[in-house]
C-alpha positions as CSV (number, residue, x, y, z in Angstrom):
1,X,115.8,113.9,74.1
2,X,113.5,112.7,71.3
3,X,115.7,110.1,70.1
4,X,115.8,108.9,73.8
5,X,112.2,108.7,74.3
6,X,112.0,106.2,70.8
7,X,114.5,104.1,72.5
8,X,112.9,103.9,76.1
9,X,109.6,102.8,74.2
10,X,109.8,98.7,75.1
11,X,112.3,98.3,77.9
12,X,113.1,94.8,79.0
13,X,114.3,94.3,82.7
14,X,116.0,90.8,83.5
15,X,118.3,89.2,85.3
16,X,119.0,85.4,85.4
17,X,116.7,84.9,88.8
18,X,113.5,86.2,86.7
19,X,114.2,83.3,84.3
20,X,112.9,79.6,84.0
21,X,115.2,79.0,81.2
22,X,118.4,80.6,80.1
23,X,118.3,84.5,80.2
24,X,120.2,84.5,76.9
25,X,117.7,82.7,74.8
26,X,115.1,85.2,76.1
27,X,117.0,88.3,75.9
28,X,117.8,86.8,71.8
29,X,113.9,86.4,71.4
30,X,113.2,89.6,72.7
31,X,115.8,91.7,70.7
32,X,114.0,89.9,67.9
33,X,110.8,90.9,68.8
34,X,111.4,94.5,68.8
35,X,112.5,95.6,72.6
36,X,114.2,98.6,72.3
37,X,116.6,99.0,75.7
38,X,117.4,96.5,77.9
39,X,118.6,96.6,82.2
40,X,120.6,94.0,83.3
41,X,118.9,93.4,86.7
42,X,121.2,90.4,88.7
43,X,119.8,91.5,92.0
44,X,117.7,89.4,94.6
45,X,117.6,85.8,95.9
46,X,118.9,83.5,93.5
47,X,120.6,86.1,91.8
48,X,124.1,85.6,90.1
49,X,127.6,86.6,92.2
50,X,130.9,87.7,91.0
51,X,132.4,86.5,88.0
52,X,129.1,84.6,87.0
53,X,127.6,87.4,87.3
54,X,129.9,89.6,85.0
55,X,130.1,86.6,82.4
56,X,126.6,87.0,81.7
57,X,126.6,90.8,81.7
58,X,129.2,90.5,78.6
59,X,127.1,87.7,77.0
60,X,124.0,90.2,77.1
61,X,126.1,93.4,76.6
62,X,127.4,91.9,73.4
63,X,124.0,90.7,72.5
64,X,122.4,94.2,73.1
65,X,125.5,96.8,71.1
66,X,125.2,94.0,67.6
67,X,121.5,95.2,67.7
68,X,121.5,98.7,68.5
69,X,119.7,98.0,72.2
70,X,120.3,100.5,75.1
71,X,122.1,98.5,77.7
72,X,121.4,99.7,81.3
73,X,122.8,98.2,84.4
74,X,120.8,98.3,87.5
75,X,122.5,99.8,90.6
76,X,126.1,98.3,90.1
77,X,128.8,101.5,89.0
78,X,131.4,99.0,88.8
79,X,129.4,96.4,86.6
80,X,128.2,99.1,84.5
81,X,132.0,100.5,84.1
82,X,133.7,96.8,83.4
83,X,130.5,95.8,80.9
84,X,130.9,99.4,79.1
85,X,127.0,100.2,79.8
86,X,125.2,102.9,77.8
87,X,123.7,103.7,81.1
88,X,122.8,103.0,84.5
89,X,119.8,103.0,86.6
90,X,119.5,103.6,90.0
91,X,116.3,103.8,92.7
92,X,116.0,105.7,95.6
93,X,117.8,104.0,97.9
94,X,120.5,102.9,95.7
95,X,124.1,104.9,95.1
96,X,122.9,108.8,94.8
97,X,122.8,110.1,91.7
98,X,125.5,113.0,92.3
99,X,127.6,110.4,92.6
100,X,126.8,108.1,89.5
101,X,126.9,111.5,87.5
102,X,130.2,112.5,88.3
103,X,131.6,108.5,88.1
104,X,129.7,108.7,84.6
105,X,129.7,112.3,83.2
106,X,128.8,111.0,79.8
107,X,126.5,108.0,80.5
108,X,122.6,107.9,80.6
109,X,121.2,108.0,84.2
110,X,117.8,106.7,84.9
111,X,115.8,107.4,88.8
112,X,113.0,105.3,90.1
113,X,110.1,108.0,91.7
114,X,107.1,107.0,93.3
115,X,105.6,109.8,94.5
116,X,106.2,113.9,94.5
117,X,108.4,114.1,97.4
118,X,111.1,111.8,95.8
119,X,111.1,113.9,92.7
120,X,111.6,117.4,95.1
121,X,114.7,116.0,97.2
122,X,116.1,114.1,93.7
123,X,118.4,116.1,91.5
124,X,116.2,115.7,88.4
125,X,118.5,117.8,86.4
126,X,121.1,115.0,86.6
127,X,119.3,112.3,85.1
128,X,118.4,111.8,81.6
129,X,115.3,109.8,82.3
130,X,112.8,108.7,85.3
131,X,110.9,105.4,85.8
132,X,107.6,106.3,87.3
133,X,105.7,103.7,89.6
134,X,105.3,101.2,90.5
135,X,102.1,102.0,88.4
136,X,100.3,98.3,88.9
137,X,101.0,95.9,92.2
138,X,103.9,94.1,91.1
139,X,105.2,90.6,92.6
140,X,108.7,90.6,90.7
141,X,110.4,92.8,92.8
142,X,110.7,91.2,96.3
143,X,111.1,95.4,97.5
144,X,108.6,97.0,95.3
145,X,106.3,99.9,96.9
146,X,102.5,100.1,96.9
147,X,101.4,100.7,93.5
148,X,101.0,104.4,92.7
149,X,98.7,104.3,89.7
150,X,98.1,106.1,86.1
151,X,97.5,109.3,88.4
152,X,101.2,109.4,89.4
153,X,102.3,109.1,85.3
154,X,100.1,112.3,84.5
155,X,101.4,114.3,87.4
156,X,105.1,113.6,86.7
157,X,104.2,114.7,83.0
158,X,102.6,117.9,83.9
159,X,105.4,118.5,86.8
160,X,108.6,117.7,84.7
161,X,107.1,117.8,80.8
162,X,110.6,117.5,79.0
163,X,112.3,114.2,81.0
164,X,111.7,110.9,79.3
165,X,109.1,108.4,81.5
166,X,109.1,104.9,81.3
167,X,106.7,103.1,83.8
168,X,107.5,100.6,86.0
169,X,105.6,98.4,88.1
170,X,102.7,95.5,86.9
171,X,102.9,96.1,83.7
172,X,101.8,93.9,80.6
173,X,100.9,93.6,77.2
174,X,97.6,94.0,78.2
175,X,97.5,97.5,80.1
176,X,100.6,98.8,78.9
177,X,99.3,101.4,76.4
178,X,96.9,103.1,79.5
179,X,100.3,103.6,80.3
180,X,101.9,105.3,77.3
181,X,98.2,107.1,77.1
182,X,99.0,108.7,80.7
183,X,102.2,110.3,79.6
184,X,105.0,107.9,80.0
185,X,107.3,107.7,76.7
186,X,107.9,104.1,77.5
187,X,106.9,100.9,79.3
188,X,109.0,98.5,81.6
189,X,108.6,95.0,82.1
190,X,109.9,91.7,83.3
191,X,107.8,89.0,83.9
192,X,105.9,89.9,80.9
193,X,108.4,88.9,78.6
194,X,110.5,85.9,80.5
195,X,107.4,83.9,81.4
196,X,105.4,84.7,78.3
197,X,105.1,81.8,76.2
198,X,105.2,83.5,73.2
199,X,107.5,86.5,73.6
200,X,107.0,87.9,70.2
201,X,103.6,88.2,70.5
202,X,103.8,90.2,74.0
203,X,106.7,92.3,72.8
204,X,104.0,93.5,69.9
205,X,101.2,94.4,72.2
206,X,103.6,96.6,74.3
């Protein structure tokens, strides 16, 4: 569990329609300035299909396991299977965890909450982690909630104190540690890191 919350710390989420320029040139920055897990995100308008979409995966799977990086897919059990993911994440209207569980008895499961009412009808004792949020308003996701505040980091803590956090949602290199100073063992972003101009700098302040 420990050694989990260490490598949750900086989590990158991409996919190639979050990028100006090519994902693997970011993704190669960003492994070199310190992230330590990475999603695979391919999901929205503009988003890769089909075989693109699985080319890229292996480009970014390969890039992630020679540097030690979790690799999560993002809602996809069969990507995550053919791409030989560490783990998968899934929200809460996505595939049911039950079912990723028993597709991936060995795999690590992560579950979007927003507020305490997704947490009570989850089965939390199926997933190895939780992203909390969204904590800021957030314009990445095209189906991202209201944001939900630090408030909803420190409740999750004190509700579930063991599970690994990492918060989602509006964050940056300039309010991420509020959000590691709420509770959360980790901090997600996207934007952050593919338009930042310098990467390595961002990746620092996270």
């Amino acid at each position: 569990m420990e050694e989990l919350k260490k490598r949750l710390r900086k989590y990158f989420i991409m996919g190639s329609q979050n990028c100006n320029r090519n994902p693997v040139h970011i993704l190669k920055e960003a492994i070199q300035a310190g992230i330590t897990a990475f999603q695979y995100r391919e999901k929205g308008e503009g988003s890769l299909l089909g075989e693109e979409k699985l080319n890229l995966g292996k480009q970014l799977r390969e890039m992630c396991r020679e540097s030690n990086i979790l690799f999560i897919v993002n809602d996809d059990l069969s990507l995550a299977e053919q791409l030989d993911a560490d783990g998968i994440h899934v929200g809460q209207n996505d595939c049911s965890v039950e079912k990723v569980r028993q597709r991936f008895p060995n795999k690590i499961i992560g579950l979007s909450v927003s507020n305490i009412e997704e947490v009570n009808q989850s089965r939390i004792d199926l997933v190895d982690y939780l992203g909390a949020g969204p904590i800021f308003t957030t314009t990445t996701k095209e189906d991202a909630k209201e944001a939900v505040g630090l408030e909803w980091i420190e409740t999750l803590r004190q509700t579930i104190p063991d599970i690994p956090i990492v918060g989602i949602g509006g964050i940056n290199e300039n309010n991420a540690h509020s959000v590691i100073e709420a509770g959360a063992d980790g901090v997600s972003v996207i934007s952050a890191i593919t338009q930042a101009k310098n990467i390595h700098e961002v990746v620092s302040r996270l």
